[in-house]
C-alpha positions in Angstrom: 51.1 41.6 -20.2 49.4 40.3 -23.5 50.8 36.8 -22.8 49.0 37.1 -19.2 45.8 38.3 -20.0 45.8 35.6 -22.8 46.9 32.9 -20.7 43.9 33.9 -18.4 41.5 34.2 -21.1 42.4 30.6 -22.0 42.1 29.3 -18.4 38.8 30.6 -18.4 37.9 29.2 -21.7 38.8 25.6 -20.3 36.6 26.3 -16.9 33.3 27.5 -18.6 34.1 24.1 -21.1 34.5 21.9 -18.0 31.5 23.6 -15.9 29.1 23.5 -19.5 30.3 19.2 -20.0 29.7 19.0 -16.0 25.9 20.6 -16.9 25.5 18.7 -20.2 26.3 15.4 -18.1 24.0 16.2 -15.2 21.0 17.0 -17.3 21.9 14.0 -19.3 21.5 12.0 -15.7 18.8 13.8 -14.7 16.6 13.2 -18.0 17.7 9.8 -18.0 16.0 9.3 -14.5 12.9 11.3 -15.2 12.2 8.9 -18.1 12.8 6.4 -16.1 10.3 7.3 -13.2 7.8 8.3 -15.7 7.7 4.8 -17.2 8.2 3.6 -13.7 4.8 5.3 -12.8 3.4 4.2 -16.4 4.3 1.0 -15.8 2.7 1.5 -12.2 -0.9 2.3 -13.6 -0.5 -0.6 -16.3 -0.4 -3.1 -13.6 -3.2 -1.4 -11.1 -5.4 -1.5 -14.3 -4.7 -4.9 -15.0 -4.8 -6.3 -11.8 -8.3 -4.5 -12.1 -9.8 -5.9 -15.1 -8.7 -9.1 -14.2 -10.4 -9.0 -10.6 -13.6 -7.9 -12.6 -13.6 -4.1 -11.5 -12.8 -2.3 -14.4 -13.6 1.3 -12.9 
């Protein structure tokens, strides 16, 4: 019985490790697309505000 309950304990070791890399990778993608969209946007403004100044409205 000891065997079994460790063998369990184990397997559910490895599945909370594989669901926690699964989390760590998502949020890894998912921070790595907010940063870009915010400098997307940035980027964005930069231009608009450019494209201002140089047509002489600076407002």
């Amino acid at each position: 019985m000891f065997v079994r309950q460790k063998q369990k304990t184990q397997d559910g070791i490895a599945a909370l490790t594989k669901a926690l890399e699964t989390i760590e990778m998502k949020l890894h993608y998912y921070n790595e697309a907010l940063e870009h969209g915010t400098l997307a946007v940035y980027q964005e403004q930069r231009s608009q505000k450019l494209s201002s100044i140089l047509s002489g409205n600076q407002g």
